[in-house]
VOBA-1610 file (N, C-alpha, C; in pm, whole numbers, padded with zeros to 5 digits, always signed):
BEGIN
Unk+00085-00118+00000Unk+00000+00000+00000Unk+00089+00123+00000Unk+00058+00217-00078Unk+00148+00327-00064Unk+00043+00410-00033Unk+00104+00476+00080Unk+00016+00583+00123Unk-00042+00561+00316Unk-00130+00599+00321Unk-00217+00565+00448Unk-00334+00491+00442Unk-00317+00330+00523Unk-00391+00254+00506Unk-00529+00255+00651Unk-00648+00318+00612Unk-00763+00313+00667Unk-00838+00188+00735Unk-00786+00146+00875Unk-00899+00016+00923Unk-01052+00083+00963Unk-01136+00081+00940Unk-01260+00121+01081Unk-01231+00306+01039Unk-01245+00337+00911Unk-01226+00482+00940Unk-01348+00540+01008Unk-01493+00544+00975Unk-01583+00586+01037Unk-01739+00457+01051Unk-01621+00325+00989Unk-01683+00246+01031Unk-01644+00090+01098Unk-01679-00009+01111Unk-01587-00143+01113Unk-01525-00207+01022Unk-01409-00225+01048Unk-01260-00261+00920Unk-01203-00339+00983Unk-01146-00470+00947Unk-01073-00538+00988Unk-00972-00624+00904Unk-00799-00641+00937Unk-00731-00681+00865Unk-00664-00823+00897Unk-00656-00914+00838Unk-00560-00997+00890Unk-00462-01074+00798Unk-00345-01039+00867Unk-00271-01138+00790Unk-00187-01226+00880Unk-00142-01370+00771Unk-00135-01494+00811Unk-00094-01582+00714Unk-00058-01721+00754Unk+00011-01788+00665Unk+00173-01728+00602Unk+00225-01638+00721Unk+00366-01622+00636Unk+00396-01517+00513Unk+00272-01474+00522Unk+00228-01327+00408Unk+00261-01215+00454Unk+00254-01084+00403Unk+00315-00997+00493Unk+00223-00824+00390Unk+00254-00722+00501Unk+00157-00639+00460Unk+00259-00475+00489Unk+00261-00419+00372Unk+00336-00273+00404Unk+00268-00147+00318Unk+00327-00019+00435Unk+00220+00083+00405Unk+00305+00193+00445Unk+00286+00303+00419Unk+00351+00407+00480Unk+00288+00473+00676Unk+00187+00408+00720Unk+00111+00417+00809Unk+00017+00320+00761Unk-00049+00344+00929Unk-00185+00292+00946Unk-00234+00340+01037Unk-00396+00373+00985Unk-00504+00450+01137Unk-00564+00347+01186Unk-00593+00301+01274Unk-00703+00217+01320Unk-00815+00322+01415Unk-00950+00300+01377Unk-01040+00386+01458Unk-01049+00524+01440Unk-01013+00549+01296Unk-01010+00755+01299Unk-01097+00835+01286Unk-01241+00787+01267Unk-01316+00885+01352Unk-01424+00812+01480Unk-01468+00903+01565Unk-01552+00921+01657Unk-01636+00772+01643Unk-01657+00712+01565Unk-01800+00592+01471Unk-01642+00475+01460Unk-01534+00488+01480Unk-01464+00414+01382Unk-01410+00305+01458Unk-01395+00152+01393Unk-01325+00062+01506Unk-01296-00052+01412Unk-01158-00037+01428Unk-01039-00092+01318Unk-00968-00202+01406Unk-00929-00265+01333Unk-00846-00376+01409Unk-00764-00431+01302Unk-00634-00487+01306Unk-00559-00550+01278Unk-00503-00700+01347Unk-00483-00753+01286Unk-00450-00943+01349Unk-00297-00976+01237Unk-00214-00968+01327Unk-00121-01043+01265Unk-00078-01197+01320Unk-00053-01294+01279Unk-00052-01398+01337Unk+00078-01538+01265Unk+00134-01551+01341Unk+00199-01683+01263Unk+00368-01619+01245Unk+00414-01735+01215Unk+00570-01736+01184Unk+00605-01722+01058Unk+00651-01571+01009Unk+00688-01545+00913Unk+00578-01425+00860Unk+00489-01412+00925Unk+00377-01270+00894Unk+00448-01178+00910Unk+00405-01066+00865Unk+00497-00945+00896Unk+00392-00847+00866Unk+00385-00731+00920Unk+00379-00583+00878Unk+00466-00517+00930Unk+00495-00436+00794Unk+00597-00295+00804Unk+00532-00193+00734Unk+00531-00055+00789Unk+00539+00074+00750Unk+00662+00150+00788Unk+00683+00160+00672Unk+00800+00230+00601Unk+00805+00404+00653Unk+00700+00468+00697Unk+00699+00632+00784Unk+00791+00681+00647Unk+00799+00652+00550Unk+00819+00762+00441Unk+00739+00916+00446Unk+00856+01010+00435Unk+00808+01143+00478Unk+00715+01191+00586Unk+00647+01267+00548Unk+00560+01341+00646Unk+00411+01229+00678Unk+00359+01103+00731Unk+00283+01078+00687Unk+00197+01066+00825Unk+00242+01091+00970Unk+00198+01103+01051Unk+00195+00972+01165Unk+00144+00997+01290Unk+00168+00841+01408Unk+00062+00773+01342Unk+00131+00662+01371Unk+00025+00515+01392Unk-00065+00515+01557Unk-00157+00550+01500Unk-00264+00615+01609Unk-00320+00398+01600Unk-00370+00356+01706Unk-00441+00219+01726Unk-00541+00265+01839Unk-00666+00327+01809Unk-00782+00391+01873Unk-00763+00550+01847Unk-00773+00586+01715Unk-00701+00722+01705Unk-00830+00848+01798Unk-00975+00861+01724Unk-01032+00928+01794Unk-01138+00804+01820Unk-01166+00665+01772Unk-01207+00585+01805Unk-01175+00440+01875Unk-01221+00310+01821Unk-01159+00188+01843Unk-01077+00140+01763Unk-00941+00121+01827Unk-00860+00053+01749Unk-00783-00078+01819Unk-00787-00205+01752Unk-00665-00289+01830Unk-00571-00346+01736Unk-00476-00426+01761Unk-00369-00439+01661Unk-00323-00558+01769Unk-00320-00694+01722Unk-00258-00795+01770Unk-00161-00835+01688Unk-00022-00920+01711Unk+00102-00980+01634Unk+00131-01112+01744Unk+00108-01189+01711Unk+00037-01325+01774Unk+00161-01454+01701Unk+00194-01535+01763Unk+00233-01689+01673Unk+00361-01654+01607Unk+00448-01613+01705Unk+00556-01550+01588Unk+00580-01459+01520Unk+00491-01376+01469Unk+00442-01267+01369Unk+00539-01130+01404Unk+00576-01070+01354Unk+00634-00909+01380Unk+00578-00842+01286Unk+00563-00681+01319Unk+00558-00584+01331Unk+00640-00489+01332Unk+00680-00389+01173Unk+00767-00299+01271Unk+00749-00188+01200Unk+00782-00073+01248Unk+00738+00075+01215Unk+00826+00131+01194Unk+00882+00211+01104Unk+01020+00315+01070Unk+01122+00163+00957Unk+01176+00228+00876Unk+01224+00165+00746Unk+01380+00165+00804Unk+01463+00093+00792Unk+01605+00100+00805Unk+01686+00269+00711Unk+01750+00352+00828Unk+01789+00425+00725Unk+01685+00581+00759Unk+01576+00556+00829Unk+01479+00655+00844Unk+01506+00697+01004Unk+01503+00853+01019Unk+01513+00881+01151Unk+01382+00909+01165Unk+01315+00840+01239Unk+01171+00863+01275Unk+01154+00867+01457Unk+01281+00872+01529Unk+01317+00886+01688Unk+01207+00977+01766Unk+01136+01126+01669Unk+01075+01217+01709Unk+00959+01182+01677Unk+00943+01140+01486Unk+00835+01175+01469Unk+00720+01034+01424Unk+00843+00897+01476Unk+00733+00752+01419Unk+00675+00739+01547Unk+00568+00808+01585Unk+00524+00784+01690Unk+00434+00650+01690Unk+00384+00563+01808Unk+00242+00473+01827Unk+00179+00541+01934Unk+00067+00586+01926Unk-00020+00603+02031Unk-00115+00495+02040Unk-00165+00425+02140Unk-00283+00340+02195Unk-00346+00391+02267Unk-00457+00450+02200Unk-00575+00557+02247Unk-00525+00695+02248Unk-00543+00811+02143Unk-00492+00925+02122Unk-00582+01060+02157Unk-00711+01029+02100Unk-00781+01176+02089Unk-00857+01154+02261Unk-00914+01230+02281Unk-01016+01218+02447Unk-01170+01168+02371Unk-01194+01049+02454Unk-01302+00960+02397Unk-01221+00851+02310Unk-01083+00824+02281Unk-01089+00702+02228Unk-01041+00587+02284Unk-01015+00443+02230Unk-00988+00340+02266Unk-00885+00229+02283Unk-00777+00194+02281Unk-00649+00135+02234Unk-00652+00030+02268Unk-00602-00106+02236Unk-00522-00214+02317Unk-00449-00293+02174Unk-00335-00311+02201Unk-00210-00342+02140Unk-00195-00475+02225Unk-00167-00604+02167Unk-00115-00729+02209Unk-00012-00769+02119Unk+00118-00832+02197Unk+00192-00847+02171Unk+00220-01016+02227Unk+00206-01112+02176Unk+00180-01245+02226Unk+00281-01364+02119Unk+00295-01469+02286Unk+00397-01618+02157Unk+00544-01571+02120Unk+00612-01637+02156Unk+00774-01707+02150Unk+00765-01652+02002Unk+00875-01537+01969Unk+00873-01462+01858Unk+00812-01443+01790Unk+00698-01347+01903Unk+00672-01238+01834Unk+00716-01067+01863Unk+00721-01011+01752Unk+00754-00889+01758Unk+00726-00764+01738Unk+00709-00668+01819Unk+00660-00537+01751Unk+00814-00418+01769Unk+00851-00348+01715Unk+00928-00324+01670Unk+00952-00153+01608Unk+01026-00034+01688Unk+00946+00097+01665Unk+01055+00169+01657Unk+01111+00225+01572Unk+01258+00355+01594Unk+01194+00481+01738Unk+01052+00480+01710Unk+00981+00615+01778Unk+00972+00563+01912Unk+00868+00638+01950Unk+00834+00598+02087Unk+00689+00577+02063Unk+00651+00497+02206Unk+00503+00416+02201Unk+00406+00509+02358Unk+00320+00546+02312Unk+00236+00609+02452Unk+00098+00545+02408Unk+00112+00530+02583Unk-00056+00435+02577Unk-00123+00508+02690Unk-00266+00554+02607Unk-00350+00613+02648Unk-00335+00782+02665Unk-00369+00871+02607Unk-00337+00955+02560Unk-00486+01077+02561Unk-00548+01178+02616Unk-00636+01219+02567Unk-00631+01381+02520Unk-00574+01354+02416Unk-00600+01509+02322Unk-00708+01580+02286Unk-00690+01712+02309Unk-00821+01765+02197Unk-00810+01911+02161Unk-00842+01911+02009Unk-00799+01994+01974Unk-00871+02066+01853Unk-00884+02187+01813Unk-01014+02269+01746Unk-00981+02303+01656Unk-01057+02324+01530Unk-01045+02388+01436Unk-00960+02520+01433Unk-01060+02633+01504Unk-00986+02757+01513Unk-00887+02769+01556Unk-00855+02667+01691Unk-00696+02739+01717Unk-00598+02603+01667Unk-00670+02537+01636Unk-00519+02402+01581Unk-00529+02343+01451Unk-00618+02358+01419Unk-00685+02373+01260Unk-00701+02217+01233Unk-00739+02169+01327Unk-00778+02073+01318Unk-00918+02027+01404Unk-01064+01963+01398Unk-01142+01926+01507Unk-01071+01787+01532Unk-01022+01764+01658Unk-00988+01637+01705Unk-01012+01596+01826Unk-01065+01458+01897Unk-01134+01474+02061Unk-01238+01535+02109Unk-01262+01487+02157Unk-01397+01495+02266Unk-01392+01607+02360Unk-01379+01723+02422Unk-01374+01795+02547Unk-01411+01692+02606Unk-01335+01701+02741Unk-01399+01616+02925Unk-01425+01482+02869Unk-01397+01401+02764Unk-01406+01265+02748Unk-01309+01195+02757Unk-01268+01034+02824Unk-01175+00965+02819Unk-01107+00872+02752Unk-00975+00871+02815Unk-00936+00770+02667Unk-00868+00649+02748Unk-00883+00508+02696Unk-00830+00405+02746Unk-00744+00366+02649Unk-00629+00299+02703Unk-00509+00234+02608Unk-00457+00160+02706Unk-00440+00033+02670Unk-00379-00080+02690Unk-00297-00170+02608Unk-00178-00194+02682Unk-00111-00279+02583Unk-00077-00431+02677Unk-00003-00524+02595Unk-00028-00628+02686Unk+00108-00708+02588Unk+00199-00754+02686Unk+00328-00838+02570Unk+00325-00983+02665Unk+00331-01053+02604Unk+00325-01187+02662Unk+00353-01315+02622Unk+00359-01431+02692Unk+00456-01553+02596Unk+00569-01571+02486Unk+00611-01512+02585Unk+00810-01450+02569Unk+00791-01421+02400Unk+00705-01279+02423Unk+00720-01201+02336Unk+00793-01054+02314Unk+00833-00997+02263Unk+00920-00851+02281Unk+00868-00720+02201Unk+00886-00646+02253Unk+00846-00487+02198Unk+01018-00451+02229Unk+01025-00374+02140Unk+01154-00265+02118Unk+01107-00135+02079Unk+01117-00023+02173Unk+01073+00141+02135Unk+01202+00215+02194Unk+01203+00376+02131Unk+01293+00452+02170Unk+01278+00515+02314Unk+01122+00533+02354Unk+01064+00553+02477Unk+00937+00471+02463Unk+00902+00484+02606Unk+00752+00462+02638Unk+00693+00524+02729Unk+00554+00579+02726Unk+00506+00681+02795Unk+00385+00623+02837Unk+00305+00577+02989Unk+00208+00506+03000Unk+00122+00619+03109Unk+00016+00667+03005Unk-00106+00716+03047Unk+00009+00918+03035Unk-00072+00979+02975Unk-00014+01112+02978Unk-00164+01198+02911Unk-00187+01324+02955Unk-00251+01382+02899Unk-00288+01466+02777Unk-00197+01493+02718Unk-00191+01501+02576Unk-00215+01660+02566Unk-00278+01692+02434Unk-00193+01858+02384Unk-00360+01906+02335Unk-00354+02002+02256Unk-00453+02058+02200Unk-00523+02177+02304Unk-00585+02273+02233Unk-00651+02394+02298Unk-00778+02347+02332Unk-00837+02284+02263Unk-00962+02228+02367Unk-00996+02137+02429Unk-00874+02145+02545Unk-00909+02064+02642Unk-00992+02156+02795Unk-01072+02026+02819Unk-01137+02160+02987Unk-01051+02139+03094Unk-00969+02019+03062Unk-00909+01967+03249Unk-00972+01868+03276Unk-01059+01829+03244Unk-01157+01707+03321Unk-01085+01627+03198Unk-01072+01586+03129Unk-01000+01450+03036Unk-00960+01376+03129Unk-00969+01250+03114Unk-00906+01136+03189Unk-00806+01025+03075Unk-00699+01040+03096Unk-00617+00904+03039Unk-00567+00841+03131Unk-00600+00667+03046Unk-00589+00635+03144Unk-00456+00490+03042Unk-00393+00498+03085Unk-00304+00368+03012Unk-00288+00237+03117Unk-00263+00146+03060Unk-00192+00033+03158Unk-00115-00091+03042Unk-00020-00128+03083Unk+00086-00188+03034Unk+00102-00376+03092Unk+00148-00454+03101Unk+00158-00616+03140Unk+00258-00644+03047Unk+00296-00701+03123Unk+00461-00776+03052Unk+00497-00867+03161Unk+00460-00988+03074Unk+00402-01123+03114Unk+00474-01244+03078Unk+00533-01349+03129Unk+00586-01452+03116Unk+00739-01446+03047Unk+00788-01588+03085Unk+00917-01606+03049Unk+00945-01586+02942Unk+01054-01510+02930Unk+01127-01429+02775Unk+01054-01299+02735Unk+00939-01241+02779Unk+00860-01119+02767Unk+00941-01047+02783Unk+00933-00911+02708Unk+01008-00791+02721Unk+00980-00708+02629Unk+01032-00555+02708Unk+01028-00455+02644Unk+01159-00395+02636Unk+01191-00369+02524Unk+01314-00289+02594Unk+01310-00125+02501Unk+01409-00084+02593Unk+01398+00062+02576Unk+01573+00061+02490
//
């Protein structure tokens, strides 16, 4: 796919790959609007997705202002930023981004991998307006959940990780709630920084 690949944009989308096949994109939204709930399934030994973050193309939001999840299951990896690309600042993952949305990221099974030059924040609630950010994004005073979960000596590799933070934008009231939570679970599990 070249370009930005749409799960659940304002409706239900779902992707899976399997059997050792593999899937690349310059991004991916899962859940990008308010109505939207995207999911991804990677699964098996030898699956893969990669996005390549060629140029300006923005984070891999997984519940961006809606539902998003993204599993890499059975071996399977995952990885974000292209060899050669400094994406340290800007390949971000958020799990649950705007205020009102949803995240959970699994990371599961004896190699599997997710895989990030950027950094990963879970649970996140932004919001932000037309007039002053030129963008409508988030809910005012609504919450956002993000969860991630790595398990059966599986591994994540990020430049940081940030669990539960309140996020940016001019229209926020203060009442936003993020809320993140993280598990890193069984023998050989890990994250590393």
């Amino acid at each position: 796919v070249v370009g930005r690949l749409s799960l659940g944009l304002d409706g239900s989308g779902s992707v899976t790959v399997n059997g050792g096949s593999s899937l690349s994109a310059d991004v991916i939204g899962l859940g990008e609007q308010a109505t939207g709930n995207g999911s991804l399934t990677v699964t098996g030994a030898g699956s893969r997705v990669s996005l390549l973050a060629s140029g300006t193309v923005g984070n891999l939001d997984i519940g961006s202002r809606g539902v998003g999840r993204v599993s890499v299951l059975n071996g399977a990896s995952f990885a974000y930023g292209a060899a050669g690309v400094d994406c340290s600042v800007d390949c971000r993952i958020f799990v649950g981004n705007a205020a009102g949305s949803n995240g959970s990221l699994l990371v599961s099974g004896a190699g599997s991998r997710l895989d990030t030059t950027g950094r990963v924040v879970v649970g996140q609630a932004s919001v932000f307006t037309l007039a002053t950010d030129g963008i409508d994004y988030g809910t005012p005073g609504a919450s956002t959940s993000g969860a991630v979960r790595v398990d059966g000596g599986a591994t994540a590799t990020s430049s940081a990780l940030r669990v539960g933070q309140s996020g940016g934008g001019s229209g926020r009231l203060g009442t936003e709630q993020a809320s993140g939570s993280l598990i890193i679970d069984g023998l050989g599990s890990a994250w590393n920084l």
